[in-house]
C-alpha positions in Angstrom: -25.0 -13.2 18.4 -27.5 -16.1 18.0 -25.7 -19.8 16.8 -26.6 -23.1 16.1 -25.9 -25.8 18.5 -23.8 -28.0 16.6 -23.3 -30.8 19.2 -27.1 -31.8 19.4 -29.1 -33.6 17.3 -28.4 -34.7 13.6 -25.6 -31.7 14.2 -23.7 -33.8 16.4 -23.9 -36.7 14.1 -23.0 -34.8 11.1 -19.8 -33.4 13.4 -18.5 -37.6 14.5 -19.1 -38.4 10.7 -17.0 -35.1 9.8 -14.4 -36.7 12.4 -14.3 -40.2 10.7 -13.5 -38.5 7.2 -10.7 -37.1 8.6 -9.5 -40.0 10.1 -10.4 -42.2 6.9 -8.7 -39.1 4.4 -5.7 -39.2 7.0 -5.4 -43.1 7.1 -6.2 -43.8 3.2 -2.4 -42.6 2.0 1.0 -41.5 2.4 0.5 -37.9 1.3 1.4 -35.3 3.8 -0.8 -32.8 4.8 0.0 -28.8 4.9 -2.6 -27.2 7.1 -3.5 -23.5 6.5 -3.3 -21.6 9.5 -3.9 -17.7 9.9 -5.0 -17.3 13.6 -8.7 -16.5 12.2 -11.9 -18.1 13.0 -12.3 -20.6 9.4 -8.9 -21.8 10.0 -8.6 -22.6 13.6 -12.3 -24.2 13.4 -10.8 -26.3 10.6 -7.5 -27.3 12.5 -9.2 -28.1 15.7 -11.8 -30.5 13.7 -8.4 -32.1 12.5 -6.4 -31.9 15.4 -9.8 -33.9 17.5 -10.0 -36.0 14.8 -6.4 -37.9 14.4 -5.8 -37.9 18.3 -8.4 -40.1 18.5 -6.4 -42.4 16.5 -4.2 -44.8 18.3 -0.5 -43.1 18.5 1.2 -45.9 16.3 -1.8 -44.5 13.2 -0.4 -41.5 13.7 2.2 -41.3 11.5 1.7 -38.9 8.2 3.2 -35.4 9.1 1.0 -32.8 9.5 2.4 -29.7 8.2 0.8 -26.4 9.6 1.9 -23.4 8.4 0.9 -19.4 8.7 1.9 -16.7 6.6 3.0 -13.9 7.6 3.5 -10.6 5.5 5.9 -8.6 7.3 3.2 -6.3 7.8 0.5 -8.2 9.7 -1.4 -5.9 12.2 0.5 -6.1 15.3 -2.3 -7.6 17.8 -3.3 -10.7 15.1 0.4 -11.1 14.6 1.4 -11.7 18.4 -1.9 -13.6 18.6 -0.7 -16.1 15.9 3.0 -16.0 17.2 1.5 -17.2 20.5 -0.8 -19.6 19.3 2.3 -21.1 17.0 3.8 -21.5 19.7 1.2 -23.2 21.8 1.0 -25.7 19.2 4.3 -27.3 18.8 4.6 -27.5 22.2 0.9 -29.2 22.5 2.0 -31.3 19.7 4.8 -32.5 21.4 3.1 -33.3 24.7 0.2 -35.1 23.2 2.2 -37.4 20.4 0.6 -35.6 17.7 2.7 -36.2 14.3 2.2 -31.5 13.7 5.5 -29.6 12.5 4.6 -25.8 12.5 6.2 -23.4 10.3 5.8 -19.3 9.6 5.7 -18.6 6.3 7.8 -15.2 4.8 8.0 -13.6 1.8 12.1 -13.1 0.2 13.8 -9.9 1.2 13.7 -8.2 -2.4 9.8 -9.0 -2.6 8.6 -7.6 0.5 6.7 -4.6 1.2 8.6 -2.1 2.0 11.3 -3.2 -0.4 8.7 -2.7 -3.4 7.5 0.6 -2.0 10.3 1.9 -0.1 13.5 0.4 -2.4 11.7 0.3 -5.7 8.8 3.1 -5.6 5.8 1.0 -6.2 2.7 3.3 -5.1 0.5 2.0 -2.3 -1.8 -1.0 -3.7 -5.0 0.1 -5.0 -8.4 -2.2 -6.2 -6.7 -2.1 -9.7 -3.0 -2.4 -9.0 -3.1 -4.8 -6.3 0.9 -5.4 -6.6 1.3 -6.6 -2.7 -1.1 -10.1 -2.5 0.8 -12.4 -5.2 4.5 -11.0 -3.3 3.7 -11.4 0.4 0.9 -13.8 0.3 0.9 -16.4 -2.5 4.4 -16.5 -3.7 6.1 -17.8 -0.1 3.0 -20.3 1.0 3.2 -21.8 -2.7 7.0 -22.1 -2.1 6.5 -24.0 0.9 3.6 -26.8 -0.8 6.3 -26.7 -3.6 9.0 -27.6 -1.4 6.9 -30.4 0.1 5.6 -32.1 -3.3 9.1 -31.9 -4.2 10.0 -34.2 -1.2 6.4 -36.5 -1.1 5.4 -36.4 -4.7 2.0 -35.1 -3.7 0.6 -33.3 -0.9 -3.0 -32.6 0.3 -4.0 -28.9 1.7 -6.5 -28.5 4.4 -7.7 -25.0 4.2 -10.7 -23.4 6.3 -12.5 -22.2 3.4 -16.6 -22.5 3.3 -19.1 -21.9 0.3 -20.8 -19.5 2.0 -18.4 -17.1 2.0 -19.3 -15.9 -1.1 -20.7 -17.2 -4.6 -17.7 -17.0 -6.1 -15.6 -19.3 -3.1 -18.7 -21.4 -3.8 -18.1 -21.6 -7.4 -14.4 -22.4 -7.5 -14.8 -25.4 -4.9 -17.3 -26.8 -7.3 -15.2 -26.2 -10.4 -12.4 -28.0 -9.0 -14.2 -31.1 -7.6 -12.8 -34.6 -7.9 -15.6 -37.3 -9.1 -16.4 -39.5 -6.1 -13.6 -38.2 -3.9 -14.3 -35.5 -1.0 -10.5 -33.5 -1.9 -10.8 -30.9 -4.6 -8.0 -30.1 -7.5 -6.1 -27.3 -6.1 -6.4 -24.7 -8.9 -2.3 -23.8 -9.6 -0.1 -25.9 -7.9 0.7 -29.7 -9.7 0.4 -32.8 -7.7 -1.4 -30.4 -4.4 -5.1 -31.3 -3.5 -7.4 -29.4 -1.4 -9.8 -30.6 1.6 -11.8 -28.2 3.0 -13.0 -30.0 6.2 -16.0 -27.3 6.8 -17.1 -26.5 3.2 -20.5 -26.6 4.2 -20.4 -24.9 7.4 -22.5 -22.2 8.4 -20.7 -18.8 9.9 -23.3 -19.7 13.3 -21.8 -22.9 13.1 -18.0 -22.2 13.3 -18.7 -19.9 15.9 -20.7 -22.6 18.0 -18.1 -25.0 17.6 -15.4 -23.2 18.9 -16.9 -21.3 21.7 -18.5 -25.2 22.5 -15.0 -27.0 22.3 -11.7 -26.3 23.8 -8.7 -25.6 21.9 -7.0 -28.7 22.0 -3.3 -26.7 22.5 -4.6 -24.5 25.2 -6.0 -20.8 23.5 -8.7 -19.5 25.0 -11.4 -19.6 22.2 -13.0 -16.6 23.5 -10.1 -14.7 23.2 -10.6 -14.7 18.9 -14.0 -13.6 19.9 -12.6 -10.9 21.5 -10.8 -9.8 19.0 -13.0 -10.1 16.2 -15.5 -7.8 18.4 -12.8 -5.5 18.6 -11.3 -5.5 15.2 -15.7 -5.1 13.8 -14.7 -9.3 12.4 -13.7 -11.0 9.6 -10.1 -12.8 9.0 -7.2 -12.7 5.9 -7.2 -16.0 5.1 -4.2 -18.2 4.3 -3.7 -17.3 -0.1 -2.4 -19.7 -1.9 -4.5 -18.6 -5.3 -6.1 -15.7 -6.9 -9.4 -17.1 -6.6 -8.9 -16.9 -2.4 -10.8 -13.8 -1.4 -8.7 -10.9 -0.8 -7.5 -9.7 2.1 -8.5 -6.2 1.2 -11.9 -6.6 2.3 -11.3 -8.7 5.7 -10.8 -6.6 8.7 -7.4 -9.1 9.5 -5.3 -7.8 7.3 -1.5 -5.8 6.6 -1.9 -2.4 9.0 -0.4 -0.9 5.7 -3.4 -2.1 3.5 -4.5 1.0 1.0 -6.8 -1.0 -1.2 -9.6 -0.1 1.5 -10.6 3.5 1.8 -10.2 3.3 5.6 -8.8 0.4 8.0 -11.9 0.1 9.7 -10.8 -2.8 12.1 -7.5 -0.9 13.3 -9.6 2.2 14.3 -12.0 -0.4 16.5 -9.1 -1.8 17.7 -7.5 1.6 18.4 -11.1 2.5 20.2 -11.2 -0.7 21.9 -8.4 0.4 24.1 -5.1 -0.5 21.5 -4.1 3.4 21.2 -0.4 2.3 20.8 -1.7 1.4 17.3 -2.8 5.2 16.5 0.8 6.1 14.6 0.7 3.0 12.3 -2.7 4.3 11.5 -1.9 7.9 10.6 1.1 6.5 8.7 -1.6 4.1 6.4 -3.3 7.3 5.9 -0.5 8.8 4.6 0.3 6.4 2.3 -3.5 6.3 1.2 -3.3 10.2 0.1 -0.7 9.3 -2.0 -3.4 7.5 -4.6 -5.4 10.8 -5.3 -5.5 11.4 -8.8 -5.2 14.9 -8.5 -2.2 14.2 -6.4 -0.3 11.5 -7.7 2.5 13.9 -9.2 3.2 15.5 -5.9 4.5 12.1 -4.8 5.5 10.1 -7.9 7.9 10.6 -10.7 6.4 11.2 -14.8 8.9 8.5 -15.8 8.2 4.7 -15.3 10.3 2.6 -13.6 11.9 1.4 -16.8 12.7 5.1 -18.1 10.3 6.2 -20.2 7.0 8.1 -20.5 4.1 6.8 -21.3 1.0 8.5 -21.7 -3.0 8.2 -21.3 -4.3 7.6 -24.5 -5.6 10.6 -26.6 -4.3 13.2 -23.7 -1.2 14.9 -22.4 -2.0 13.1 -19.3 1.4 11.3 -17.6 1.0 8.0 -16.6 2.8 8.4 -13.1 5.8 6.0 -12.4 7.5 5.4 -9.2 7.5 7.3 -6.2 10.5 10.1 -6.3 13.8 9.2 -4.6 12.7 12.4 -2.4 9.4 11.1 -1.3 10.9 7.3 -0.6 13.9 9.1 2.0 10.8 10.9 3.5 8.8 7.6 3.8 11.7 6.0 5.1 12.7 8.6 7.6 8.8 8.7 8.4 8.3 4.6 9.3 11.5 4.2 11.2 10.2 7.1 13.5 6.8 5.8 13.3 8.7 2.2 14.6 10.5 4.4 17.3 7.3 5.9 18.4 5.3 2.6 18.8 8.1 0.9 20.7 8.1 3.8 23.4 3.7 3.3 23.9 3.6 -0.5 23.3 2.3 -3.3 25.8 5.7 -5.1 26.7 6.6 -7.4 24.6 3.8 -6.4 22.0 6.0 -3.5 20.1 6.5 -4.9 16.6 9.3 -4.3 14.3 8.0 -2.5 11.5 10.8 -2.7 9.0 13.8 -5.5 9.3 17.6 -5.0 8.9 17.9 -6.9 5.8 15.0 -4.5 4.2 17.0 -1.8 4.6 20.1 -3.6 3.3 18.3 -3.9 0.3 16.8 -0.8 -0.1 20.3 0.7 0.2 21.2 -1.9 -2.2 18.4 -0.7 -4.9 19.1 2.7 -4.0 22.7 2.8 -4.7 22.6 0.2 -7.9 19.4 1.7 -9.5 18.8 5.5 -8.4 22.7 6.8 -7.6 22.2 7.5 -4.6 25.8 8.5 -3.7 25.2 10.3 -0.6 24.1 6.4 0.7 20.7 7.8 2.2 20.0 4.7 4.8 22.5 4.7 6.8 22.1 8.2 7.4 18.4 8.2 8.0 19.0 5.0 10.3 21.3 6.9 12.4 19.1 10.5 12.8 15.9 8.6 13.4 17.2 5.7 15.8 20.1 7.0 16.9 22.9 4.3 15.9 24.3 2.4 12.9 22.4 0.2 11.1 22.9 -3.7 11.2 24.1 -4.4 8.0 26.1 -7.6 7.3 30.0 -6.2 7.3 31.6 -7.6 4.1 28.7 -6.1 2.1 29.3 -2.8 4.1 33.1 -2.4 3.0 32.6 -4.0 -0.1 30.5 -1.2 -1.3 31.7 2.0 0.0 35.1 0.8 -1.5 33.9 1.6 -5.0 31.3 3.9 -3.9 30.5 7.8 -5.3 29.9 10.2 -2.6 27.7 12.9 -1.7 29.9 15.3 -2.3 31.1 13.9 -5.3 27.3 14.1 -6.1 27.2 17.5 -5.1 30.3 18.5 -7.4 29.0 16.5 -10.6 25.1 18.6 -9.9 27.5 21.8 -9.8 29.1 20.6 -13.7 26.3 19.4 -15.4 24.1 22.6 -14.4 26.9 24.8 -16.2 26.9 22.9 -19.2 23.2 21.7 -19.3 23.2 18.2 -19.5 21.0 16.0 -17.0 23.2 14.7 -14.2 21.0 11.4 -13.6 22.6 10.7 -17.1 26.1 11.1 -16.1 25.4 9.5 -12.8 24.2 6.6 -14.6 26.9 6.4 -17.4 29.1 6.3 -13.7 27.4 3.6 -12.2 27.3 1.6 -15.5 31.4 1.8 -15.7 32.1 1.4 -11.9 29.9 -2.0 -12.4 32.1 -3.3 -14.9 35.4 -2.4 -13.3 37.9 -4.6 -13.4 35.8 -7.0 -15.6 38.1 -9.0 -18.7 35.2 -8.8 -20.8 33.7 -5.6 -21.0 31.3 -5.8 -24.2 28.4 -5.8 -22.2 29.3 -2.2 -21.3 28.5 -0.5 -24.5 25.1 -2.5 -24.6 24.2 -0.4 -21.3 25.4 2.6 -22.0 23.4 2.4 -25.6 20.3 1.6 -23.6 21.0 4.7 -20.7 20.9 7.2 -23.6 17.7 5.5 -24.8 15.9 6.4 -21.7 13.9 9.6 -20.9 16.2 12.4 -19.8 14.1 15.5 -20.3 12.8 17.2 -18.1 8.8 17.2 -17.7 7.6 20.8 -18.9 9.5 19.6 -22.4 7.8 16.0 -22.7 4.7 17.0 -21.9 5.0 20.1 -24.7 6.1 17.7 -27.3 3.3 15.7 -26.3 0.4 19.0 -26.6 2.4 19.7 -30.0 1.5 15.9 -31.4 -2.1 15.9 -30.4 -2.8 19.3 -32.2 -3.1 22.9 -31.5 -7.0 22.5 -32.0 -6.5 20.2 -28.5 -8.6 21.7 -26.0 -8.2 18.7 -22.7 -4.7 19.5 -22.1 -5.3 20.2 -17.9 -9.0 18.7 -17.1 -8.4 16.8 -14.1 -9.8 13.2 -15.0 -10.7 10.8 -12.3 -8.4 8.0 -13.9 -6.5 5.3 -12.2 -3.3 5.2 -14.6 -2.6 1.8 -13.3 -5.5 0.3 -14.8 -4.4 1.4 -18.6 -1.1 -0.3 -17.9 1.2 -2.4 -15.8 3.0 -0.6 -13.2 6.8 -2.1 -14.1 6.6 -4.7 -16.8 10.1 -5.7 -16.1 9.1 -6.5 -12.8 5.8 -7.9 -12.9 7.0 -10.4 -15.1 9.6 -11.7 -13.3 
C-alpha cells in the first residue's frame, strides 16, 4: 500500500499545528472531553494525535478529564473484541504511569435491549437493510447514555470522534451542516449541550495509515498489529455510533459476528482463512440466522401474528406480514448458540474464547418467556442444563420467587389435552392464566378485567381461517392469492410498534 509521508514537509507542519489546536481546544475551557474509541484505525489515529498533544503540556495543565470510552455490543467479533479489551487495558495503565488526566470506560447496552434478548427473548428477526432494529439498541442508546451522564455532571461536554470527510459524501455533508461559525468544534447533531471535534477531519485514508505505522502508540500497542488485522479481516472499522448519520456498521468489515444486514461476513471468513478457524461455528451460526430473512421462507421460522397479537396484511394481497420468530424456533436458537458457545470454548486460543450469551440474558429471556409467551415448562433452564451440562446462574430470590407461582409443563401438557377436546385455543386460556396469577393477591384488582378484555381482542385463530377470511374480502375474482413476491414486510411496517416506541 503506497502512503503519504506525513512528517515531512508542509505535512509535518500541518501535524505540530494539528497538535497546538489540541492543546489550545484542551486549555481554552473546563468542558470534559469523551473520546470515541473502537480499536479501529480513525479512532486510534485520533486518540494518539490527542494523547501526543496534551502530554506535551506541563503536568500541572493537565487537568480536564479525558474520558475515553468504547462500545461494545455484546456481540463484537471475538478477535477485535480482545484487541480493544487489551488495548483498554494498556491505556489506563499508560495513563497512570505517564500523569495523563484519561479515565477509560466500556460502554454496554441494558440487559432487556441487547441482542439476543430482542432476538432470542422477544423474536425480533435477524436485522435486515430495512429493519435495521440492532444499531439504535446496542450502539447509540448506551454511548449516548454515557455523554448524557457526563453533561449532566459538567453542563457541557466536547466529543472527539475519528471521523474524516472522506469517508463518504454524506460524513462530509453532516460535518459541514453542523459547523460552528469561527470555531473548529461542530454541533453534535442529537445530544444537547455535546459538541464534536473531529481532530483528522481532513485526513487522507494514506495519511492515517502513515501516521500510525510512523508513530508509536503512546500506551504500548504495536501499530502494526491493526494492520495486521485489517489485512486479515479485508479492512475497514465500526466506528464508535452516537447518531444515525454515523455510517453503519453493516458495511465495515469490524462489526457484530452476528451482523445479517450484509449478505455474507466477508471479514470473518478472511479471518477464518487467515488462520482464526476457531471462529468457523459463529460463522455457520450467522448463516443460519441470515436464511431466516428469505422471503420465501420467512413463515417456516416466524409466527403470522405480530408481536402485539394481531394480523396484519400486505396491502391489496392475502400476503401475512410475518411477526416474531415462533417460541419453537427461539428454544432451537437458543439450544443452537449455547452449543455453538460450548463448541468455541473447546477450539479457542487460551484466553481468546468469548462468551457468546451472558447469565443475565438468559434471566431475561426466561423472564420474557414466562411473562409474555407461557412458557410453563420454563424452557432455559432446561436447555442450559442439556447443552452445558449444569444449572444456570440465575440470581436466587428471582429463582424461588418465580417457580412459587409458576404453571408447569405438565400442567401445560394437561390444559393442551382440555382445550383440544373442547376446541378452544389454549394460548387463550394460558394467557387468561397468566393474567390472574399476575394479579394474585393484589387489593385492587380492576386492572384485571382491562387485560382480560384486551386478551380476547387479540388474534386467536388459527392461520388457514385468517388467511381465508382474508381471500373471501379481496374477492373471488382474486387471482394473486400464492405468487411468491420478493417483498421485505418490514419495510411496509414497523416490526413491534409497542416496542420501537419505547
Amino acid at each position: 500500500m503506497r502512503m503519504k509521508n506525513i512528517e515531512s514537509g508542509d505535512q509535518a507542519a500541518r501535524l505540530k499545528r494539528l497538535y497546538g489546536d489540541v492543546r489550545d481546544i484542551y486549555l481554552s475551557d473546563a468542558r470534559p472531553w469523551v473520546v470515541g474509541y473502537s480499536g479501529g484505525k480513525d479512532s486510534t489515529t485520533a486518540l494518539q494525535i490527542i494523547w501526543t498533544a496534551i502530554s506535551a503540556l506541563p503536568p500541572e495543565k493537565r487537568t480536564k478529564t479525558i474520558f475515553v470510552i468504547s462500545s461494545d455490543t455484546l456481540v463484537e467479533t471475538p478477535v477485535v473484541s480482545n484487541y480493544i479489551d487489551v488495548s483498554l487495558k494498556r491505556i489506563a495503565e499508560a495513563a497512570v504511569e505517564q500523569s495523563m488526566p484519561v479515565i477509560t470506560r466500556k460502554v454496554v447496552p441494558d440487559v432487556d435491549r441487547s441482542f439476543w434478548v430482542n432476538l432470542i427473548g422477544r423474536g425480533y428477526p435477524a436485522p435486515s437493510r430495512r429493519f435495521r432494529w440492532c444499531t439504535e439498541r446496542l450502539k447509540i442508546e448506551p454511548a449516548n447514555d454515557f455523554i448524557r451522564s457526563r453533561v449532566a455532571e459538567f453542563g457541557e461536554i466536547i466529543m472527539v470522534l475519528g471521523v474524516r470527510r472522506q469517508e463518504s459524501a454524506t460524513r462530509a455533508q453532516v460535518m459541514s451542516l453542523h459547523r460552528i461559525e469561527g470555531s473548529r468544534l461542530l454541533k453534535h447533531s442529537s445530544l444537547l449541550n455535546a459538541y464534536v471535534y473531529a481532530p483528522i477531519a481532513e485526513f487522507s485514508t494514506d495519511e492515517v495509515w502513515s501516521y500510525l505505522l510512523q508513530n508509536a502508540s503512546p500506551w504500548g500497542n504495536d501499530n502494526r498489529d491493526l494492520v495486521a488485522m485489517y489485512r486479515n479481516a479485508a479492512s475497514g472499522e465500526c466506528p464508535l455510533v452516537v447518531d444515525t448519520s454515523t455510517p453503519s456498521c453493516g458495511n465495515s468489515r469490524f462489526g457484530c459476528w452476528v451482523c445479517t444486514v450484509v449478505e455474507r461476513d466477508k471479514a470473518m471468513e478472511a479471518m477464518i482463512d487467515s488462520g482464526e478457524e476457531w471462529l468457523t461455528p459463529l460463522l455457520e451460526f450467522r448463516d443460519k440466522l441470515s436464511e431466516t430473512q428469505d422471503p420465501k421462507r420467512k413463515l417456516e421460522f416466524r409466527e403470522f401474528r405480530r408481536r402485539a397479537g394481531g394480523v396484519t396484511f400486505i396491502k391489496g394481497t392475502d400476503r401475512v406480514m410475518p411477526g416474531p420468530y415462533t417460541m419453537d424456533f427461539r428454544r432451537k436458537l437458543l439450544r443452537e448458540l449455547l452449543e455453538t458457545q460450548r463448541q468455541v470454548a473447546r477450539e479457542a486460543p487460551a484466553g481468546e474464547a468469548p462468551i457468546l450469551i451472558h447469565e443475565a440474558e438468559l434471566q431475561e429471556i426466561r423472564r420474557l418467556w414466562r411473562t409474555e409467551r407461557g412458557d410453563w415448562e420454563d424452557s432455559v433452564p432446561r436447555i442450559v442444563r442439556e447443552t452445558l451440562g449444569r444449572d444456570p446462574d440465575f440470581k436466587e430470590p428471582d429463582w424461588i420467587n418465580e417457580d412459587a407461582v409458576a404453571f408447569t409443563a405438565e400442567d401445560g401438557e394437561l390444559l393442551e389435552m382440555i382445550c383440544s377436546d373442547n376446541d378452544v385455543p389454549p394460548e387463550l386460556v394460558m394467557r387468561l392464566l397468566d393474567i390472574e396469577r399476575a394479579s394474585h393477591g393484589l387489593k385492587r384488582r380492576h386492572a384485571v378485567h382491562t387485560r382480560i378484555e384486551e386478551a380476547f381482542k387479540l388474534e386467536w385463530r388459527d392461520y388457514e381461517t385468517v388467511v381465508a377470511e382474508r381471500r373471501n374480502a379481496l374477492g373471488v375474482a382474486w387471482n394473486g392469492l400464492a405468487r411468491e413476491a420478493e417483498v421485505d414486510e418490514e419495510l411496509e411496517l414497523p416490526f413491534d410498534g409497542e416496542e420501537l416506541a419505547r
